[in-house]
N, C-alpha and C positions, 0 to 999 in steps of 0.2 A: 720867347714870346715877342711879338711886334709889341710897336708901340702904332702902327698904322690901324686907325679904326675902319671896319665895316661901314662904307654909307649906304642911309637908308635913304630912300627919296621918300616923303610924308606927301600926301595929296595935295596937304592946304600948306602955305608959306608959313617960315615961321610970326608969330606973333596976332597972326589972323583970329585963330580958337585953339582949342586948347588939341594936342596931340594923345588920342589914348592908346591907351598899351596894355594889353591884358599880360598877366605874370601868373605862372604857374610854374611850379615843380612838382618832382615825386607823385607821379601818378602811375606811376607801375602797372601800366597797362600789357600782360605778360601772353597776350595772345593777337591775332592779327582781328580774329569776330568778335574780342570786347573791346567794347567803347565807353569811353567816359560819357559820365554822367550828363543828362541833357541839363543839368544847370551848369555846368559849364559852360556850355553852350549859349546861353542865356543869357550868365554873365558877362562873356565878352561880346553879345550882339555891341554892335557898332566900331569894334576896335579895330584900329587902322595896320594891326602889329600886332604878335604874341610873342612873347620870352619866356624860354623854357629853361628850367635853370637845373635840369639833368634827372637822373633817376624815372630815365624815360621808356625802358624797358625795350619796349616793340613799337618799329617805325611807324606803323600805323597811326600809332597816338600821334605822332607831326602829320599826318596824313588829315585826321581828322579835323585837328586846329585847323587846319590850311584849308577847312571849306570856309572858316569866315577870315581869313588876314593872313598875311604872309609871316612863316615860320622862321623864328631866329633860336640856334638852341645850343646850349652846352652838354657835354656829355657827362651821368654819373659815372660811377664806380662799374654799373654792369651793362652799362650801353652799348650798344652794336659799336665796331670797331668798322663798318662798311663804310667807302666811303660814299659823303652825302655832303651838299652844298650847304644843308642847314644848318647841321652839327659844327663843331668844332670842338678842341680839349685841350688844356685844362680848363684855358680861360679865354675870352673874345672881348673886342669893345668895337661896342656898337655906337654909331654918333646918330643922334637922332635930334632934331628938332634944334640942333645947336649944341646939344648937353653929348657927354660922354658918359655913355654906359659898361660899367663893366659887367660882364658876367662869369659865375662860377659857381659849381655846385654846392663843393665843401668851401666854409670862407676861411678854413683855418691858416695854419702859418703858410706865408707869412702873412699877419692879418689879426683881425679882432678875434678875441677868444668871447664862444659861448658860454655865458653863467649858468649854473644851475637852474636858474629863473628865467630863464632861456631868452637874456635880455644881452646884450653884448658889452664886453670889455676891452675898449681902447688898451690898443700896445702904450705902455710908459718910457720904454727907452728912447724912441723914436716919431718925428712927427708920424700924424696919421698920413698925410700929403705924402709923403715917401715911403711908407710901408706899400700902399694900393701902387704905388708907380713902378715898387717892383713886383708887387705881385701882378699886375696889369700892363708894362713895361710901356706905363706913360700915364698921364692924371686923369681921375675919372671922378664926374660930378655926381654921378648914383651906383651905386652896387647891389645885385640882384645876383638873390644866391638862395641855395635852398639846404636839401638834406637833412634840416632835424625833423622836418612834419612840422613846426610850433611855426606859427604865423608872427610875423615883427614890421616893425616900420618906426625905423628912429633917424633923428638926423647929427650927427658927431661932425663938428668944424664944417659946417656946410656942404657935410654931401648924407647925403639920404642915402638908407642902406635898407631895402626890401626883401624877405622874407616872404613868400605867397602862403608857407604852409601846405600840405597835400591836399587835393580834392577828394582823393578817395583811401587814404589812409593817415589820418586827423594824426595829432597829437594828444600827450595825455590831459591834456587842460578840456580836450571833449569827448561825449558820452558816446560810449563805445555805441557801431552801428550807423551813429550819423556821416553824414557827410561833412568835408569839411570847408579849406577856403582858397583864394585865388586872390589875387590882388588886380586892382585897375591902376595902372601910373599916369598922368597926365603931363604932359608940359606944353607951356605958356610963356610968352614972352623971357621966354631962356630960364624960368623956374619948373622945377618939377615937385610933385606932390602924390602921395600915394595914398591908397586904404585898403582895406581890406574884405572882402568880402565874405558872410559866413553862407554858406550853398546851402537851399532850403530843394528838398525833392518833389 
């Protein structure tokens, strides 16, 4: 793994307005004629950037994102192996607006372990600041990751760790049938901040 990040060029300078970043994973888009849902669509009108955090199925789905923003993506467990400038695997870091992003599908080892409450649990042997430098192979100020479906956004020792959740197959925390969620990242004056979004049809 580098430690050399991906740069991104952002339209506006840093510290101008705020930089948004639409986030999504697991949308197992498994044919080239289905498409995610139009509140997706919706959701990231205006995003200057989308992060996919793998379990991406069929290219298409990067196809689709990329009629509103350019496509940044990691690869799941069953993701085309073609190569493609978007993807990358395990993990990528992306520098954007100043900050260092990392991405990865699974956050597991080496890395925070998921609770049953699908909240996250800080490694105790080791700083968090050097667990992500090896799993990342250099410091990253947010981590975007996906794979359980359960949507999260916490911040442990100052770096923000995001979760988007699947758009189109939810976690059990939602009623089976609905839609579910994607995340908006923003940064600003070299902070980042995130939420969540619940996708209404």
């Amino acid at each position: 793994m580098s430690a050399k990040p991906l740069q991104w060029r952002e339209r506006n300078p840093v510290g101008e307005r705020p930089v948004r970043i639409g986030v999504i994973a697991d949308t197992h888009i498994l044919r080239p004629d289905e498409r995610l849902p139009d509140a997706v669509l919706r959701a990231f009108r205006g995003v200057e950037l989308v992060l996919h955090c793998g379990d991406i199925y069929h290219l298409s789905c990067l196809d689709h994102l990329e009629t509103l923003a350019p496509v940044i993506a990691v690869r799941g467990y069953p993701d085309p192996r073609v190569p493609d400038p978007r993807l990358a695997e395990p993990t990528r870091v992306v520098e954007v607006a100043g900050l260092r992003v990392g991405m990865v599908h699974d956050i597991g080892w080496p890395g925070p372990r998921i609770k049953a409450d699908q909240t996250l649990e800080m490694p105790q042997d080791e700083p968090l600041s050097d667990v992500l430098r090896q799993k990342f192979g250099g410091p990253v100020d947010v981590v975007a990751f996906g794979d359980t479906h359960e949507e999260l956004v916490e911040t442990h020792e100052g770096i923000l760790f995001v979760n988007p959740g699947s758009p189109t197959y939810p976690g059990m925390r939602h009623p089976m049938g609905e839609l579910g969620t994607v995340a908006i990242m923003e940064i600003v004056s070299g902070q980042a901040r995130a939420e969540i979004l619940k996708l209404r049809s």
